[in-house]
C-alpha positions in Angstrom: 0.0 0.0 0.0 1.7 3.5 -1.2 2.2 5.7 1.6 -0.3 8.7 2.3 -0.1 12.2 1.1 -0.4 15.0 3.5 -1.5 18.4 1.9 -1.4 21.2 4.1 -3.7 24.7 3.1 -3.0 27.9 5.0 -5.1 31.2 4.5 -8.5 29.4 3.8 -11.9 31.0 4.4 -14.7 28.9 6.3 -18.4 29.3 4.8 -21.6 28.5 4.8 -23.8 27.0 1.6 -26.9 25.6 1.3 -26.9 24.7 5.0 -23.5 23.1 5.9 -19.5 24.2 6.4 -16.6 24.2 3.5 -13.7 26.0 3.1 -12.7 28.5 0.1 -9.6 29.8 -1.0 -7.8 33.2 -0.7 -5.5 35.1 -2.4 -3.2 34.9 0.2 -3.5 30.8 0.3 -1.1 28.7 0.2 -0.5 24.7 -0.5 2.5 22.2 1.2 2.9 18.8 -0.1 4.2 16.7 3.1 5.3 19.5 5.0 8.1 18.8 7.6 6.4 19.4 10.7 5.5 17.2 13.2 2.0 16.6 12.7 2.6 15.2 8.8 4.1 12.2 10.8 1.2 11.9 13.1 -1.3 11.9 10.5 0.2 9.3 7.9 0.6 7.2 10.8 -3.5 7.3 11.6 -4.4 6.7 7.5 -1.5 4.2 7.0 -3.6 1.3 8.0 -7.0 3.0 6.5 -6.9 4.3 3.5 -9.3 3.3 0.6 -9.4 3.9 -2.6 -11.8 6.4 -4.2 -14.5 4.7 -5.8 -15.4 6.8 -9.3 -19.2 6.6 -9.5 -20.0 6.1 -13.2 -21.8 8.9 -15.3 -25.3 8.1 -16.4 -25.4 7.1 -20.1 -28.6 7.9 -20.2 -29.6 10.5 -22.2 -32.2 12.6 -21.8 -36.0 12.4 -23.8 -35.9 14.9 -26.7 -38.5 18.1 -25.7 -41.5 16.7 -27.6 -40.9 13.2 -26.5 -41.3 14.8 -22.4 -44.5 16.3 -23.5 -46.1 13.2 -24.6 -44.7 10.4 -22.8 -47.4 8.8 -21.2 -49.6 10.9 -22.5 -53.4 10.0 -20.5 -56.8 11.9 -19.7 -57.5 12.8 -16.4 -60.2 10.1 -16.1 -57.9 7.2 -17.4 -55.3 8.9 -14.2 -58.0 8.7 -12.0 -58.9 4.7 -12.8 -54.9 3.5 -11.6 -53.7 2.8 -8.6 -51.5 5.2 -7.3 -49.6 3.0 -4.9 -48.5 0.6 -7.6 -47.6 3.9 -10.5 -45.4 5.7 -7.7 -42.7 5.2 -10.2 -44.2 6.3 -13.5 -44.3 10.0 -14.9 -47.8 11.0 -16.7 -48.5 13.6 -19.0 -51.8 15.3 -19.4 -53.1 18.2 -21.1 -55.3 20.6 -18.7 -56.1 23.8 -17.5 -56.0 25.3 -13.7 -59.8 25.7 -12.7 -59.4 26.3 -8.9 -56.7 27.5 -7.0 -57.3 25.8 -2.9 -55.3 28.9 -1.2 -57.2 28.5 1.9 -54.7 25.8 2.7 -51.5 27.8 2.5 -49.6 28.8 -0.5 -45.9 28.7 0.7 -44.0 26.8 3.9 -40.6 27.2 5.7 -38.1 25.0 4.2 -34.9 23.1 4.5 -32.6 24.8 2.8 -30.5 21.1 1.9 -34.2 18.7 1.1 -36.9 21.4 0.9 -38.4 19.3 3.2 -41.3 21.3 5.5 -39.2 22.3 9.0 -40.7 23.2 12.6 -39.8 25.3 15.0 -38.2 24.4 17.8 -37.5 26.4 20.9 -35.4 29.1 18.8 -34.3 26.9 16.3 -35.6 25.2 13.3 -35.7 21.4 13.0 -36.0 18.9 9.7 -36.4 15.5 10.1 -33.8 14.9 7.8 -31.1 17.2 8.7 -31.7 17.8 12.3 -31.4 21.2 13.7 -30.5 23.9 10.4 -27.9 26.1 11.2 -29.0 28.4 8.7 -32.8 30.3 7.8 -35.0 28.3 6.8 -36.0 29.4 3.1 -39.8 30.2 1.3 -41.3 27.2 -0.7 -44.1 27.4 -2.5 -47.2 24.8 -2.0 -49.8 25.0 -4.5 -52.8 23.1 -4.0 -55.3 23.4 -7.1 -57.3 21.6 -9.6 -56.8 21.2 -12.8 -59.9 19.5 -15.8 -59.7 18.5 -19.2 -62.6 17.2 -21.3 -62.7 13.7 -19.4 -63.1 15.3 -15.7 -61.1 17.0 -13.1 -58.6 16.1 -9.9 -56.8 17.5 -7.3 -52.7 18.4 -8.0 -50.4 20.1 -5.8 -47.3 22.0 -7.2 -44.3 23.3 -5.1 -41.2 25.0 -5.7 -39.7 25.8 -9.1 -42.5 24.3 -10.6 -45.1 27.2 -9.1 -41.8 29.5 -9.9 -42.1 28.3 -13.5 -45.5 29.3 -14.6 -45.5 33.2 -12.7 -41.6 33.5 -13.4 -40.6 35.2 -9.4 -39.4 33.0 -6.6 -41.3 32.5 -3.8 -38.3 34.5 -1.5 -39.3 37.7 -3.8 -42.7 37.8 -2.2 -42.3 36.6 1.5 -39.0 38.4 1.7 -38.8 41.5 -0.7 -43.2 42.2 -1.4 -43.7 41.2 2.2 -46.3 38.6 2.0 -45.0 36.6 5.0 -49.1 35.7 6.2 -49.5 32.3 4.1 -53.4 33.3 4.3 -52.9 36.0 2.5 -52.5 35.6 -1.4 -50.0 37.6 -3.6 -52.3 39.0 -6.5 -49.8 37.3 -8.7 -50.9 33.8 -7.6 -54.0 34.3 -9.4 -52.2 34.6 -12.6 -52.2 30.7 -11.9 -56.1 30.4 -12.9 -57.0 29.4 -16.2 -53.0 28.4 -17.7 -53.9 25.7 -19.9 -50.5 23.2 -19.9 -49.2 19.9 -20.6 -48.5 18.9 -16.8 -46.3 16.1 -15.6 -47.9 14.2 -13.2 -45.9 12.1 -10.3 -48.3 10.2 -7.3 -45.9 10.5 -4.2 -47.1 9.4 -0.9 -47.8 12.1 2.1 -48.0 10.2 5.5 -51.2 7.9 5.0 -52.2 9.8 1.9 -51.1 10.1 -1.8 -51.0 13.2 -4.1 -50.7 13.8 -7.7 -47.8 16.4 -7.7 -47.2 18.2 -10.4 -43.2 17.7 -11.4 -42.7 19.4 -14.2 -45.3 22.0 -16.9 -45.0 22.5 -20.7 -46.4 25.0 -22.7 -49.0 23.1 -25.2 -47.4 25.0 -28.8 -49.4 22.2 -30.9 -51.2 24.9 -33.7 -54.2 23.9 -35.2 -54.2 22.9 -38.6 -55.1 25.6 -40.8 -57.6 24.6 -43.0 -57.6 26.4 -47.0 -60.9 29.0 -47.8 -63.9 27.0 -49.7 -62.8 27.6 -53.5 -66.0 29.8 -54.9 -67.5 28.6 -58.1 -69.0 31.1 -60.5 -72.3 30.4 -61.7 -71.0 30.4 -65.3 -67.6 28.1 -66.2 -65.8 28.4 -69.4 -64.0 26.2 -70.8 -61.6 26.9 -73.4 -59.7 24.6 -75.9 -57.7 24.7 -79.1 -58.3 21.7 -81.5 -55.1 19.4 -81.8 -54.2 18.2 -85.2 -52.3 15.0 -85.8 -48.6 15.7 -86.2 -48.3 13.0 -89.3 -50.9 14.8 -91.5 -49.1 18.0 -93.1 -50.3 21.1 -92.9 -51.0 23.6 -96.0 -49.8 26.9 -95.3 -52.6 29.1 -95.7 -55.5 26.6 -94.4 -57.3 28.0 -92.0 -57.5 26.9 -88.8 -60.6 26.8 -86.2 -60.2 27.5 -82.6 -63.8 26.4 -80.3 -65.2 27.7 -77.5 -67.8 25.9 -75.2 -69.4 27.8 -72.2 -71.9 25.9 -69.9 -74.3 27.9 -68.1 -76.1 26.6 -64.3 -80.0 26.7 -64.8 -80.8 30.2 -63.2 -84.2 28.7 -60.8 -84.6 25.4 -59.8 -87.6 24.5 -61.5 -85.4 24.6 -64.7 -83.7 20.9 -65.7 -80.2 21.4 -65.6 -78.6 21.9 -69.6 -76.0 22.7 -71.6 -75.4 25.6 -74.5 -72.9 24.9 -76.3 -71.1 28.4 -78.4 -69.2 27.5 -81.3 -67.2 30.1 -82.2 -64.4 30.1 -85.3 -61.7 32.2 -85.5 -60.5 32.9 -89.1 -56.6 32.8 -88.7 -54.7 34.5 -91.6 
């Protein structure tokens, strides 16, 4: 086993990011490759016995879905949604064309947040606990929770949207508002909130499980650009057609200069009332030809 490296930093700044400690460089910092004091021997004597190798996680390979292909995959009504089981289609990503119909703001429209999982936090004593980080040593941060309710031509259902995808559709954070516009009451609703009612998207749908209950969470929201087809104007036909055409002659028989030549013309006219039967005139007209 090759013998461990010590590196040793001087002039390095500690912060804080997204919740937790690192350090940052300077301009005054420095690096020392095994330095000769006497802690490089301490510490190679610790690591000499532990030292693993870095395991190098492998990219995904996975490329991914084109634009048009995320708009359609599992593409479904919001009746055929309705008729799975969400328990068993935790796993599968739905697409569905609908519009916002209801916004449920009496439930809240934003929560305090972990600043790491975006998990909902609680308060406690004069700190702020997640279940997943334990006590944050940092403010906990605005989230947006939308509950609303979205219908197509099949029926309706109940969605919820947080986060960037709320931030998404009205283009502002949810910091801007609680922080910068002031709306810090969760019962009281930004006027901009209500630009919300009546977007008509192509929503992806997720089922993720809350406690004993399951929602349909809106992950992700396309704009639908699909244009109609644009159908050509109804050709109108004149009451009178005319028909002109110019008598071929066969190319093997010759032709005597000076003969004269006959061009025809045959107009059919529409009977005018429709107690008339339909007919035809037919106008022979020649056309001497020097």
């Amino acid at each position: 086993m090759p013998e461990p490296v010590v590196i040793a930093f001087s002039a390095m700044a500690a912060k804080q990011y997204m919740g937790g400690l690192y350090v940052a460089s300077t301009s005054g910092t420095s690096f020392y490759i095994d330095p000769d004091i006497p802690e490089t021997k301490k510490i190679k004597k610790i690591f000499s016995h532990s030292i693993q190798g870095i395991d190098f996680i492998a990219g995904s390979t996975k490329k991914p879905l084109p634009l048009e292909e995320q708009k359609t995959i599992n593409r479904t009504t919001i009746i055929e949604l309705q008729a799975l089981n969400p328990y068993q289609n935790q796993e599968t990503k739905f697409t569905v064309k609908a519009i916002i119909t209801e916004l449920h703001i009496h439930q809240g429209w934003f929560y305090n947040a972990c600043p790491r999982c975006y998990r909902q936090i609680k308060q406690s004593g004069t700190s702020w606990w997640c279940d997943n980080h334990g006590h944050l040593t940092t403010m906990p941060i605005s989230w947006y929770k939308i509950n609303a309710r979205i219908e197509d031509s099949t029926g309706g259902m109940n969605i919820v949207m947080f986060g960037k995808t709320v931030q998404s559709l009205i283009n502002k954070p949810c910091s801007i508002l609680t922080i910068q516009e002031g709306y810090t009451d969760p019962a009281v609703i930004p006027p901009i909130l209500n630009q919300l009612k009546s977007m008509s998207k192509i929503f992806v749908i997720q089922f993720r499980p809350r406690g004993a209950f399951i929602d349909a969470v809106v992950i992700k929201s396309f704009d639908d650009d699909v244009q109609p087809l644009s159908l050509p104007a109804p050709t109108t036909i004149p009451s009178t057609e005319t028909i002109s055409s110019i008598t071929s002659f066969d190319p093997k028989t010759p032709q005597v200069e000076g003969k004269k030549t006959a061009k025809r013309q045959l107009t059919f006219t529409k009977p005018v009332s429709g107690e008339e039967k339909p007919r035809s005139e037919e106008k022979l007209k020649k056309i001497k030809h020097e």
